[in-house]
C-alpha positions as CSV (number, residue, x, y, z in Angstrom):
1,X,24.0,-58.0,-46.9
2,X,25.1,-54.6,-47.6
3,X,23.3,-50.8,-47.9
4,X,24.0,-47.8,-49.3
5,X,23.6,-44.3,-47.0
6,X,20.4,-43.8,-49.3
7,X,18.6,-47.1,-48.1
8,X,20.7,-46.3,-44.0
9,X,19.1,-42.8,-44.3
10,X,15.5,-44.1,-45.4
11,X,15.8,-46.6,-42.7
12,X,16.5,-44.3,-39.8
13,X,15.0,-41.4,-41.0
14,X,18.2,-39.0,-41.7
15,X,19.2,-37.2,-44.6
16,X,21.6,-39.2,-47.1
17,X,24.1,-36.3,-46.7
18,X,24.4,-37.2,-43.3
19,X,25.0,-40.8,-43.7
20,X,28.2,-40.2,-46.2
21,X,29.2,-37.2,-43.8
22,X,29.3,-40.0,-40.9
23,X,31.0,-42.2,-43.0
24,X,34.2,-40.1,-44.8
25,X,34.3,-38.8,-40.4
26,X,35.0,-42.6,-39.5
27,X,31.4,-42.7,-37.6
28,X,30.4,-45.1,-40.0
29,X,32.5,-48.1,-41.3
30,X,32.2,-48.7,-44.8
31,X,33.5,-50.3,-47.8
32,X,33.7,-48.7,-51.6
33,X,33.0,-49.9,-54.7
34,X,35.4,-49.8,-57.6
35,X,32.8,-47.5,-59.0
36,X,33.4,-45.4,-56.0
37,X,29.9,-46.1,-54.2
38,X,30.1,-46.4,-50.3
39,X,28.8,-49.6,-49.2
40,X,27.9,-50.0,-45.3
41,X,27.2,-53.8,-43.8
42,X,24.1,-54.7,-42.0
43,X,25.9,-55.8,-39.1
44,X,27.5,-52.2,-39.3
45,X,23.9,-50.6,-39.7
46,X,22.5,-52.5,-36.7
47,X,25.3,-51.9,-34.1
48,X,24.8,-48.2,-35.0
49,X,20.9,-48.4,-34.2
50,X,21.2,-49.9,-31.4
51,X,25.0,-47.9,-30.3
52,X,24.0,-44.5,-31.0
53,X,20.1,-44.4,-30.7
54,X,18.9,-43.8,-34.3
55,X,15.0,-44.1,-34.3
56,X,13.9,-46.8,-37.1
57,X,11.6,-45.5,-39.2
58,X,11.6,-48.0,-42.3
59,X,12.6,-51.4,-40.8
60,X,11.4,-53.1,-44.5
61,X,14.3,-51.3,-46.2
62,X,17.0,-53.1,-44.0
63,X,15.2,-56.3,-44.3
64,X,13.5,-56.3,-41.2
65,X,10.2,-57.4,-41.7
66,X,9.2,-59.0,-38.6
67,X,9.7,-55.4,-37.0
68,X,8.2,-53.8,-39.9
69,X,5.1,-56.1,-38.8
70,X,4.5,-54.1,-36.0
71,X,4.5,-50.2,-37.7
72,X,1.0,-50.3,-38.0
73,X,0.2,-51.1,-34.4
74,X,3.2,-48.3,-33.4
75,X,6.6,-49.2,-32.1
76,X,7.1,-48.4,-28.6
77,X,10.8,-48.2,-27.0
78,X,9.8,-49.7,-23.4
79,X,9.6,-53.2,-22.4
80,X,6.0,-54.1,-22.3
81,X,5.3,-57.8,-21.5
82,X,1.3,-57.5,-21.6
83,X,2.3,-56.9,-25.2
84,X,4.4,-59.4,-25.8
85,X,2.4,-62.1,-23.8
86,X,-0.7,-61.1,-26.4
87,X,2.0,-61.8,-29.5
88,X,2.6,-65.6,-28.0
89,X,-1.1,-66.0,-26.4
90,X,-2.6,-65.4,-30.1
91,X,0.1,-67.0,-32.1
92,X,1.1,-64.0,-33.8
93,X,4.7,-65.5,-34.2
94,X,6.0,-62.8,-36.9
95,X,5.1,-59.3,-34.5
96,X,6.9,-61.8,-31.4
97,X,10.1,-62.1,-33.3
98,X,9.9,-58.3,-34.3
99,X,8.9,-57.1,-30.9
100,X,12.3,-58.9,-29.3
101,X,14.7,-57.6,-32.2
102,X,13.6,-53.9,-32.0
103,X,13.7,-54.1,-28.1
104,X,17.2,-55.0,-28.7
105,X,17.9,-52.6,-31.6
106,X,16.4,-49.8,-28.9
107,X,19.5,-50.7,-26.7
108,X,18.0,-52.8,-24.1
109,X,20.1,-55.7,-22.8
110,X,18.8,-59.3,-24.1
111,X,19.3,-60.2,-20.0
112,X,16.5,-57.2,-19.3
113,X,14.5,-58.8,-22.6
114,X,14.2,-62.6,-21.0
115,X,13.6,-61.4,-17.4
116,X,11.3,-58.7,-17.8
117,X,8.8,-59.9,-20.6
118,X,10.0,-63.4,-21.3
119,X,9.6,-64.3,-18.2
120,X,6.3,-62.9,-17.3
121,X,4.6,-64.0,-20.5
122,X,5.8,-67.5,-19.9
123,X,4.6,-67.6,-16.3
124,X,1.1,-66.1,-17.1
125,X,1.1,-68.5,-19.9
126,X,2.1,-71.8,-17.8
127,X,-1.3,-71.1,-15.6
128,X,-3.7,-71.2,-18.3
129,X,-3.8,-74.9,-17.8
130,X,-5.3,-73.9,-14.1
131,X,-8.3,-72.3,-15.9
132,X,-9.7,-74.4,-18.8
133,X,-9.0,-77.7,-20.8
134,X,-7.5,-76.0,-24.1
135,X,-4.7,-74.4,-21.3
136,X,-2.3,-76.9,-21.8
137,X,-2.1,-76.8,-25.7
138,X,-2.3,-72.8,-25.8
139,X,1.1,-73.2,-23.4
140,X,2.8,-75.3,-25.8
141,X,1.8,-73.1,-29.1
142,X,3.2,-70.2,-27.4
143,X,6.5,-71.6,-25.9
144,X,7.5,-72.5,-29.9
145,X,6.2,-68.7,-30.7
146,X,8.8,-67.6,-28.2
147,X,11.5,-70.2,-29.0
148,X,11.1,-68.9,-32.8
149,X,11.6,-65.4,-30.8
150,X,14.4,-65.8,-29.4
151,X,16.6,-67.7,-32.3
152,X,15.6,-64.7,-34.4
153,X,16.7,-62.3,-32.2
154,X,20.3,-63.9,-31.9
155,X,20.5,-63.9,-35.9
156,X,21.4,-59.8,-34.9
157,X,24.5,-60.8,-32.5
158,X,28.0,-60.4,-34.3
159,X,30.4,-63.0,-33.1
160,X,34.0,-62.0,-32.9
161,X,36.2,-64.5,-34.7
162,X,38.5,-64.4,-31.3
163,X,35.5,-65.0,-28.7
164,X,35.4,-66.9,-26.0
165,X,33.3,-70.2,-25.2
166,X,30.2,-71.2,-23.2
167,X,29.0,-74.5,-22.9
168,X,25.9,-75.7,-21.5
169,X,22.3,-77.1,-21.0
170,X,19.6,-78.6,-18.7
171,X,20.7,-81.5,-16.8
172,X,19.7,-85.1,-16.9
173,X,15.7,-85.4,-16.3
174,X,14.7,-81.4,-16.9
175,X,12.9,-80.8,-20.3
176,X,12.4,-77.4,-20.2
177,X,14.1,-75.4,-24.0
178,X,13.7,-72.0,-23.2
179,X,15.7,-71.5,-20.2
180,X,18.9,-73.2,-21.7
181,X,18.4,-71.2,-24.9
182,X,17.8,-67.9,-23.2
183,X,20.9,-68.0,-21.5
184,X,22.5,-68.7,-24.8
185,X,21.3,-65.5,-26.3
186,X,22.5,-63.9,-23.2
187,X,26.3,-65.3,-23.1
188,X,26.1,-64.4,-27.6
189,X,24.9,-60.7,-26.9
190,X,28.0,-60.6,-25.1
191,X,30.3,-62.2,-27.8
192,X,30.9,-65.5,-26.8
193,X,30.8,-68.4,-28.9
194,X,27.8,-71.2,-27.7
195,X,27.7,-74.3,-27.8
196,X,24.1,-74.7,-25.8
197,X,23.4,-78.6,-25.7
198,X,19.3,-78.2,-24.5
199,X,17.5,-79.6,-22.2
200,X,17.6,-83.5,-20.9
201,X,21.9,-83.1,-21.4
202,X,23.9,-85.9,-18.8
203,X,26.6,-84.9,-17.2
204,X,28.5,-86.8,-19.5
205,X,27.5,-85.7,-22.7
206,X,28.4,-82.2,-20.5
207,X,31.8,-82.8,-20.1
208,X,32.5,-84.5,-23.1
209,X,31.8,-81.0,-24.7
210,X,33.9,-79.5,-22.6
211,X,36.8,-81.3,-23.1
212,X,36.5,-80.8,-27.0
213,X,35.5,-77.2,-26.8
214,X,37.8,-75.6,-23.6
215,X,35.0,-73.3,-22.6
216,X,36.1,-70.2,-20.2
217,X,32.0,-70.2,-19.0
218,X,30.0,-73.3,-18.5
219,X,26.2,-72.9,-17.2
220,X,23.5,-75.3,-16.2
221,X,19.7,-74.1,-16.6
222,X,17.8,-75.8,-13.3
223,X,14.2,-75.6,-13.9
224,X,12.8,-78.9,-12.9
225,X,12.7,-80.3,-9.2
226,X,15.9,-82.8,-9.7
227,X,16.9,-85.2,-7.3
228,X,19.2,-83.3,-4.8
229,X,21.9,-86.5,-5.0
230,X,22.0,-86.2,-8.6
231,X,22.6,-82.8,-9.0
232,X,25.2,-82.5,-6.3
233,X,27.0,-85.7,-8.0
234,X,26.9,-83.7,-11.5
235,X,28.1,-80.3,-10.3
236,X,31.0,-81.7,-8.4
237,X,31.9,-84.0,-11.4
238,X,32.0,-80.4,-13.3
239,X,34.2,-78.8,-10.9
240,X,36.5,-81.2,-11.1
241,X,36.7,-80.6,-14.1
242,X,36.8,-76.8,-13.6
243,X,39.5,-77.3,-11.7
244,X,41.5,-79.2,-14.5
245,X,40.5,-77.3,-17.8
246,X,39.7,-74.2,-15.8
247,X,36.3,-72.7,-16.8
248,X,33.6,-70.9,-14.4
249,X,30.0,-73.0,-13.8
250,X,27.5,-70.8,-13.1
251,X,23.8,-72.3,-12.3
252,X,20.2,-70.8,-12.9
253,X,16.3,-71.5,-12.6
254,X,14.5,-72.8,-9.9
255,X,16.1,-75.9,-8.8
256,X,19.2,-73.6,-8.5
257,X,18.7,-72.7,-5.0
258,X,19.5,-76.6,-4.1
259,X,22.9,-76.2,-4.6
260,X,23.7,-73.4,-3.1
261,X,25.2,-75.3,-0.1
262,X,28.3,-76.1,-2.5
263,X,30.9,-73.5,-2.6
264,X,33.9,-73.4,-4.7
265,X,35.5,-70.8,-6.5
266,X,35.1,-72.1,-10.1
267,X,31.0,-72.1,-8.9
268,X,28.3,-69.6,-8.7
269,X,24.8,-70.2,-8.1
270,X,22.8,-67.2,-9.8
271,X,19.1,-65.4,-9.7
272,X,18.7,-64.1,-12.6
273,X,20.0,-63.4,-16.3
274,X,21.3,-60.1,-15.0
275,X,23.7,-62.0,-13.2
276,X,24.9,-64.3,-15.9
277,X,24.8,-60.8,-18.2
278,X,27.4,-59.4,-15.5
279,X,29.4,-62.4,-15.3
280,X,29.8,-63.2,-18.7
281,X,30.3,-59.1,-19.5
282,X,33.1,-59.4,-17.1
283,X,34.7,-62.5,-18.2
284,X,34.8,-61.0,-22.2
285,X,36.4,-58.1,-20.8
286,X,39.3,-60.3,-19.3
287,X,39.3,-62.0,-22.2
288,X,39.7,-59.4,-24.6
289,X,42.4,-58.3,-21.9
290,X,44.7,-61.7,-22.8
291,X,45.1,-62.4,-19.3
292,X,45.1,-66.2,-18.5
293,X,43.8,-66.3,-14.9
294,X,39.5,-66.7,-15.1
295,X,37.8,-63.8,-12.4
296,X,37.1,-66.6,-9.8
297,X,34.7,-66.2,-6.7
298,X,35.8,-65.8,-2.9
């Protein structure tokens, strides 16, 4: 899809003028119609939002109606997960969607999106089951609300046609979605192409993607309590491999710290999506560099 500077300048709330003065300086890319008219892609028109801090003021005229959803209620630049845990508590999946896509259009990283309000919502919401019978079902309601979330928010990510590859999932036996797909969104707002497998993936299943897809990043989402023997057994199947196709495994979540005994430099065992953010920013970089050798750990 495609706009023209009057529908850019309704949008962010500049004068048309400016819009065609941006684009004939190069500010702007943008194609013209054999009649002349200048034509300016959506992809374009978001990077520029979210690059240069326009203010959106008409979200509806880019086609943005689960932000336009919240106007009435006021959008606010800062991360606010009391806010966004109300969106998933009440089911309110269309103001959820729109709340993570104009945090991202405000220029806030998608690793600052899933462990600042994503993850607080989800950990008020998985202790409602603590307080009354209905707890359980409420949890399960909102966890869809927030998958829907998330997959809508990577529909504003622009793959280069020369990115690099992740590969990943939740091992054998953990069934949690989100974590896995968080991560994805993560690893695409930084221009890799993902392959994310989901939860319950075996080790086999793991490496057989690997093998077809020569990923420079692999990660594993740890959220359930896994049998140690298991998960040692997996991850040193997986760096074997590392060692032979030459990726970087890199672990998260709370069964995470159970590895952390095994060092090798194809492995890291992270904290946070701030650290796989900073990994995988670093690892495009070299990419985009063409140099061969992967940044490996000490």
């Amino acid at each position: 899809m495609s706009f023209s500077p009057k529908e850019m300048a309704q949008a962010v709330g500049v004068s048309e003028s400016t819009i065609k003065r941006w684009v004939d300086q190069g500010k702007i890319l943008a194609q013209k119609s054999e009649g002349g008219h200048r034509k300016i892609d959506g992809m374009e028109v978001l990077r520029l939002i979210r690059t240069q801090s326009l203010t959106l003021h008409d979200p509806g005229v880019l086609g943005l109606s689960d932000i336009a959803s919240l106007v009435e209620e006021g959008l606010y630049t800062h991360l606010d997960p009391h806010r966004y845990y109300q969106y998933l508590h009440t089911g309110q999946a269309q103001k959820a969607r729109g709340l993570l896509q104009y945090w991202y259009l405000c220029g806030h990283l998608v690793s600052q999106i899933c462990d600042g309000p994503i993850a607080q919502a989800m950990e008020r919401l998985g202790e409602l089951w603590l307080h009354h019978e209905e707890g359980i079902s409420q949890e399960h309601q909102a966890t869809d609300v927030c998958i829907q979330a998330v997959y809508a928010l990577r529909q504003l990510f622009e793959i280069p046609e020369a990115a690099p590859c992740a590969v990943g999932g939740a091992p054998a036996g953990d069934p949690y979605f989100l974590p896995s797909l968080c991560a994805a969104a993560v690893l695409e707002s930084e221009g890799f192409q993902v392959i994310n497998l989901g939860p319950n993936t075996p080790v086999e299943t793991l490496l057989y993607a690997i093998k077809r897809h020569h990923p420079q990043l692999v990660w594993l989402s740890m959220t359930s309590r896994l049998n140690n023997k298991d998960l040692e057994d997996g991850i040193t199947q997986l760096l074997t491999c590392a060692e032979e196709v030459g990726f970087v495994l890199i672990t998260g979540g709370r069964s995470s710290e159970r590895v952390k005994t095994i060092h090798h430099r194809h492995f890291y065992v992270g904290s946070s999506m701030k650290e796989l953010h900073a990994y995988a920013k670093a690892l495009a970089l070299h990419h985009r560099g063409n140099n061969d050798s992967l940044p490996l750990f000490p």
